[in-house]
C-alpha positions in Angstrom: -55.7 4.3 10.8 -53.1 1.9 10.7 -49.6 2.3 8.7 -49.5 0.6 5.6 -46.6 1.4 4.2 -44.0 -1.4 3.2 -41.8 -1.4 5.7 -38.0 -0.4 5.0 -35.7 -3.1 3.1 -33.2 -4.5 5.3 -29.6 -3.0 4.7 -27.5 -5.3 2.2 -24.5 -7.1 4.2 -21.1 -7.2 2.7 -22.0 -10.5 0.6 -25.3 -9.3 -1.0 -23.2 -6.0 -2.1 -20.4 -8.4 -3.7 -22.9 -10.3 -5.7 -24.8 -7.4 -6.8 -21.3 -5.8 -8.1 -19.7 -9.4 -9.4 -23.3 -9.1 -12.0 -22.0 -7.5 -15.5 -25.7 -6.0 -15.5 -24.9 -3.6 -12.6 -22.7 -1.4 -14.2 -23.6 1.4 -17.1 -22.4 0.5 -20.3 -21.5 -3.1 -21.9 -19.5 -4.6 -19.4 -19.4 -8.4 -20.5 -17.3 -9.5 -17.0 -16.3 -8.6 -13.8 -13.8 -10.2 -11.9 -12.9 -9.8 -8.1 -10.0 -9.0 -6.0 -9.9 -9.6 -2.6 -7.5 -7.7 -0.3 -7.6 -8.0 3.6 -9.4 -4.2 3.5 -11.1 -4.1 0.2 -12.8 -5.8 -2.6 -12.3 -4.6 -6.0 -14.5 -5.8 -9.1 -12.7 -4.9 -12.4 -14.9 -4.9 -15.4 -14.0 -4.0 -18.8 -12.6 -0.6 -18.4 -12.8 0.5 -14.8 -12.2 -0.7 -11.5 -14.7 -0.2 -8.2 -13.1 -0.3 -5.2 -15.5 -1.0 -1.8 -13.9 -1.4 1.6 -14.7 -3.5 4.1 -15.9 -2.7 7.2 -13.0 -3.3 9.0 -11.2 -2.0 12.2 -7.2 -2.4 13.1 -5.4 -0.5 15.3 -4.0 1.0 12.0 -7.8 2.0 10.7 -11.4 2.0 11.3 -13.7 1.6 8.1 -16.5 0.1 10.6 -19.3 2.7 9.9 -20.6 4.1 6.3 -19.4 7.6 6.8 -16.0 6.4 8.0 -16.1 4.6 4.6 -16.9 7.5 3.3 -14.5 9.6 4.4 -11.9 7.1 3.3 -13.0 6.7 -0.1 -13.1 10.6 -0.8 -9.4 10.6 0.8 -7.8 7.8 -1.2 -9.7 9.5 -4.2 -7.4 12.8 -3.3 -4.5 11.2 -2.1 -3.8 8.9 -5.6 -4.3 12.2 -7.8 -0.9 13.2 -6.8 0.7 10.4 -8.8 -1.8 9.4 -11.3 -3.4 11.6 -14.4 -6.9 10.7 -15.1 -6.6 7.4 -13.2 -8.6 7.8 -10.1 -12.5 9.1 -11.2 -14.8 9.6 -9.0 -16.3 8.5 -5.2 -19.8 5.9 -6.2 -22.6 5.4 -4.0 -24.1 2.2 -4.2 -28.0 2.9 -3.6 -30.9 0.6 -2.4 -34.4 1.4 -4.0 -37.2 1.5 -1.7 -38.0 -2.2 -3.3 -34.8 -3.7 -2.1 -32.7 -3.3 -5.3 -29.6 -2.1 -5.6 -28.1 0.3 -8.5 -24.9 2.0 -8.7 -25.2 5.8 -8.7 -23.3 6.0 -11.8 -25.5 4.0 -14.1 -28.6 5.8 -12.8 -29.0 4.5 -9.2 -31.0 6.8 -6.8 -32.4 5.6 -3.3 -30.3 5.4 -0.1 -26.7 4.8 -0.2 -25.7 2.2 1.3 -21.9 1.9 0.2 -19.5 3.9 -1.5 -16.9 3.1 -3.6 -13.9 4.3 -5.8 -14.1 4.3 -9.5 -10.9 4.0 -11.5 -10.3 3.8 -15.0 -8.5 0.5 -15.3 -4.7 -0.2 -16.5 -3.2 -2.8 -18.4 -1.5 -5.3 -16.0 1.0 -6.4 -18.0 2.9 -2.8 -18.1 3.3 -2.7 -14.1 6.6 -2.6 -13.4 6.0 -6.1 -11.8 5.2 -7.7 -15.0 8.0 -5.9 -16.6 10.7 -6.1 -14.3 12.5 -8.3 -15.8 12.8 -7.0 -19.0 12.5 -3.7 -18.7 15.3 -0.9 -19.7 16.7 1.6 -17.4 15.6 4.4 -19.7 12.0 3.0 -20.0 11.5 3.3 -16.1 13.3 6.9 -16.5 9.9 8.7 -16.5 8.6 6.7 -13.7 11.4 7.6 -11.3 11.5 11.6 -12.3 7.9 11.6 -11.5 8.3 10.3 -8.3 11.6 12.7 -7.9 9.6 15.8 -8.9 7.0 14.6 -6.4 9.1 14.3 -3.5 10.8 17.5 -4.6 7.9 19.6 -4.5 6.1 17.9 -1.1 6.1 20.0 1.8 8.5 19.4 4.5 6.3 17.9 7.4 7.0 19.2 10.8 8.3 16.1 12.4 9.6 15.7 15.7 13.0 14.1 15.2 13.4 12.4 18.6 9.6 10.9 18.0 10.6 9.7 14.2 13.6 7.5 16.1 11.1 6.4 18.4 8.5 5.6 16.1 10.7 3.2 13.9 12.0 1.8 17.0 8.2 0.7 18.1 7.2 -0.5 14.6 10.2 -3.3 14.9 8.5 -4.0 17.7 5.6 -4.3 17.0 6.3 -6.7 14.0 8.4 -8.9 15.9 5.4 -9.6 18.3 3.3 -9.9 15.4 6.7 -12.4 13.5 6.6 -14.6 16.8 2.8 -15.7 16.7 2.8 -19.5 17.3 0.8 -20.3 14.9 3.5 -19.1 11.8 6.1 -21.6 13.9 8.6 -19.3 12.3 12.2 -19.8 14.2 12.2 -17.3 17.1 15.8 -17.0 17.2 16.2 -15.6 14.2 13.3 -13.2 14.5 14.8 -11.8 17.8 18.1 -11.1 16.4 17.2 -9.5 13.2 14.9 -7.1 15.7 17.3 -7.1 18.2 19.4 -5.5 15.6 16.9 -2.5 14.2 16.2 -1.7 17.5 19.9 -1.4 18.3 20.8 1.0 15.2 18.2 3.2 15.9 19.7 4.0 19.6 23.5 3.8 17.9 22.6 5.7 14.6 19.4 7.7 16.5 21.5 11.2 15.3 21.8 9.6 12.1 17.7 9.0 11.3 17.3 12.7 13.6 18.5 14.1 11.2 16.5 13.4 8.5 13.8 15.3 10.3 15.6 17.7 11.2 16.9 18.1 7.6 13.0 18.3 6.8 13.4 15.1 4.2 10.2 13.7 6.0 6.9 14.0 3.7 3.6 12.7 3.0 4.9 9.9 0.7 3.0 7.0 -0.9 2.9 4.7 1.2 3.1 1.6 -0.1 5.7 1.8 -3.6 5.3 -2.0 -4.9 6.4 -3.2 -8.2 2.4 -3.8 -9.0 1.5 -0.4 -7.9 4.3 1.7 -10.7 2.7 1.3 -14.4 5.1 2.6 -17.2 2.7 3.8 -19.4 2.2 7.4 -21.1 1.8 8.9 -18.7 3.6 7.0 -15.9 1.1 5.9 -13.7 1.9 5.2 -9.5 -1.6 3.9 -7.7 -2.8 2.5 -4.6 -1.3 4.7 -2.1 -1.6 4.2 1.4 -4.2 6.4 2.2 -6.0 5.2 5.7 -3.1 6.4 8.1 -1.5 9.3 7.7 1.2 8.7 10.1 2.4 5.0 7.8 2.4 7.2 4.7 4.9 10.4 6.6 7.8 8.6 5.4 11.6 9.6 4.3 11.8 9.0 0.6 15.3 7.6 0.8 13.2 4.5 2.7 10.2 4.6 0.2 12.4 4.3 -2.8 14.8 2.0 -1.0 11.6 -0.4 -0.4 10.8 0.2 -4.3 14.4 -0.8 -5.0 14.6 -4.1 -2.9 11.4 -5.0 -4.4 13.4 -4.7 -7.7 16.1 -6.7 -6.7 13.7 -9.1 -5.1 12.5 -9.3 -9.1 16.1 -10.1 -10.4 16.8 -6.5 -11.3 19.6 -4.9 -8.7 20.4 -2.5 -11.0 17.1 -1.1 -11.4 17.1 -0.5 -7.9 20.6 0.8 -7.9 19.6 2.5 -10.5 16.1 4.2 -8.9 18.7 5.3 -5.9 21.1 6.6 -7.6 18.7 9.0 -9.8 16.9 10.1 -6.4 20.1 10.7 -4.7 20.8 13.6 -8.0 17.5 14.7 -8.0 16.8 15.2 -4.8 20.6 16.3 -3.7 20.5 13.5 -0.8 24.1 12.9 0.5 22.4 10.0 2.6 25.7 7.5 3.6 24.9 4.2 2.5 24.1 2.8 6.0 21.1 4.7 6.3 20.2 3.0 2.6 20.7 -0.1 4.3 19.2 0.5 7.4 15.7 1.0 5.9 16.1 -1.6 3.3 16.2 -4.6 6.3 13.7 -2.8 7.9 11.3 -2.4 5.0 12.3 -6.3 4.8 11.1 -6.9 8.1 7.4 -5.0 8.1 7.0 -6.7 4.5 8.0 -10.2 6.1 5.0 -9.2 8.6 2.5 -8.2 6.5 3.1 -11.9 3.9 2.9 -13.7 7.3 -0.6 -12.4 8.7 -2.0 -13.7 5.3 -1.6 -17.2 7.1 -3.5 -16.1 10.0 -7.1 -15.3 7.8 -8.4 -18.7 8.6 -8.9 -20.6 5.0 -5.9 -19.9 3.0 -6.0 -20.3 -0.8 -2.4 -20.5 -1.2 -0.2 -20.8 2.3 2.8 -22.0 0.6 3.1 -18.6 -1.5 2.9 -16.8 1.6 5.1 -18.8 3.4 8.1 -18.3 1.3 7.4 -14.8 0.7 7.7 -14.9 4.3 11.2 -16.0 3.9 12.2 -14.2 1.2 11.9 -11.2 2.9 13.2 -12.4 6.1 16.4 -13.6 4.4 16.3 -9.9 2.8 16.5 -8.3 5.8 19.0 -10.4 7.4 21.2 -9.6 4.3 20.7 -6.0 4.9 21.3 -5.8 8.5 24.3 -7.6 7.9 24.8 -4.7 5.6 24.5 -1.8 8.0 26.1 -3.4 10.6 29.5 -3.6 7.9 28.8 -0.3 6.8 28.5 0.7 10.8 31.7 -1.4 12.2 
């Protein structure tokens, strides 16, 4: 007796996922929009109150979300990771099911079936009190809470066990590697420039390699953030810090004087130097970092540089909506770094 069974619905692709979640009628409640974000590893669909992340299934030598369970695994990490510097933020991990008819439904708003994506929920935050939106107007004391949460965080982070000649060694082959990536001929940036600037790094971390040692040594090395942007530090009540870096644990073992140094060129990349000055000078107490003001610098130009990088591959996805942007964000970090290398190598003469 033959089979009659209907046979099993084909898996959804990435595009038949998106439209599902971009429909207000697949989410529990009385969402009346959603609207999507794109990012080169994720998509994120913001409805009325919440925010679904799904990645991509995407592999880089940095990460591999190719497979569901590495999805998975990824989703249940960043849902850990962002607790440390969020309250109440970060929800839960969703499976997006498909019926045995084909149909998709979130897990959340009753789904059952096979799961055939996961994502993570957030509760969603107002935009316009990032401190990117509020940069510019924004009071030293009202970004006081921020920074002493990010203090008290890097204050209580265990010491990781890093090997101080590999830390050297590791910065040294991450210039490298974005000056390979900087010299693509297809961004016709100058490759003069882009050689000296590296030339540069690379030379301060043989000159100054006891310098950076020691911060391993010292144990100032910890499982950081990641990724401290402007758009990523909310100063509500709580202050809110999101969106860490959670795919590689190795990008997000960082010294905090570089984090916050990033988070403070960032600031001054908004018009507010003394905000940054400011962020510095309140880690330096809290944290009881006699760091000399080269080693500031240092990381600064090359923060500059990897964020130069990463504004420049955005012209390398084919189709871009908006090259010019990218193109002088290009150059605005570029210039940045130049202006702190020029910096260190005062501070270093």
């Amino acid at each position: 007796m033959s089979d009659q069974r209907d046979p099993k619905p084909a898996p959804p692709d990435l595009d038949t996922k998106t439209r599902f979640l971009l429909a207000p009628g697949s989410y529990a409640g009385d969402t009346t929009a959603v609207e999507l974000v794109e990012t080169h590893m994720a998509r994120v669909f913001l409805t009325d109150r919440h925010a679904y992340k799904m990645k991509k299934p995407v592999q880089t030598a940095f990460l591999d979300f190719s497979t569901l369970a590495l999805r998975e695994a990824d989703c249940r990490e960043e849902l850990r990771l962002n607790r440390r510097l969020t309250t109440g933020v970060y929800l839960a991990v969703v499976p997006l099911c498909q019926r045995p008819d084909g149909q998709l439904q979130l897990a959340d708003s009753g789904g059952h079936g096979e799961v055939v994506e996961w994502l993570v929920k957030m509760r969603r935050l107002p935009e316009a009190q990032n401190l990117a939106a509020r940069g510019r107007e924004v009071t030293g004391e009202e970004l006081a809470p921020l920074v002493r949460r990010l203090c008290d965080f890097y204050r209580s982070a265990p010491p990781l066990a890093v090997d101080p000649v590999a830390y050297v060694t590791d910065l040294r082959e991450h210039v490298e590697l974005r000056r390979t990536a900087l010299l693509a001929p297809e961004l016709g940036l100058p490759a003069a420039g882009i050689h000296a600037l590296a030339d540069f790094l690379v030379t301060f971390t043989r000159r100054e390699a006891p310098l950076l040692a020691q911060r391993a040594v010292d144990g100032r090395i910890v499982e950081g953030h990641g990724d401290l942007r402007p758009e990523h530090c909310f100063l509500t009540e709580p202050p809110q810090i999101i969106d860490c870096l959670e795919f590689n644990r190795d990008l997000r073992s960082i010294d905090p004087l570089d984090e916050l140094g990033y988070l403070a060129l960032e600031c001054e990349l908004l018009g507010r130097r003394d905000l940054g000055d400011g962020i510095l000078a309140s880690y330096r107490r809290a944290c009881a970092d006699p760091a000399p003001a080269l080693l500031e610098y240092f990381y600064k130009a090359y923060r500059a540089l990897v964020r130069a990088q990463l504004a420049a591959a955005h012209l390398q996805d084919g189709v871009v909506a908006e090259p010019q942007k990218w193109r002088d964000k290009t150059s605005r970090y570029l210039d940045a770094a130049r202006h702190y290398g020029r910096r260190a190598g005062a501070h270093a003469a």
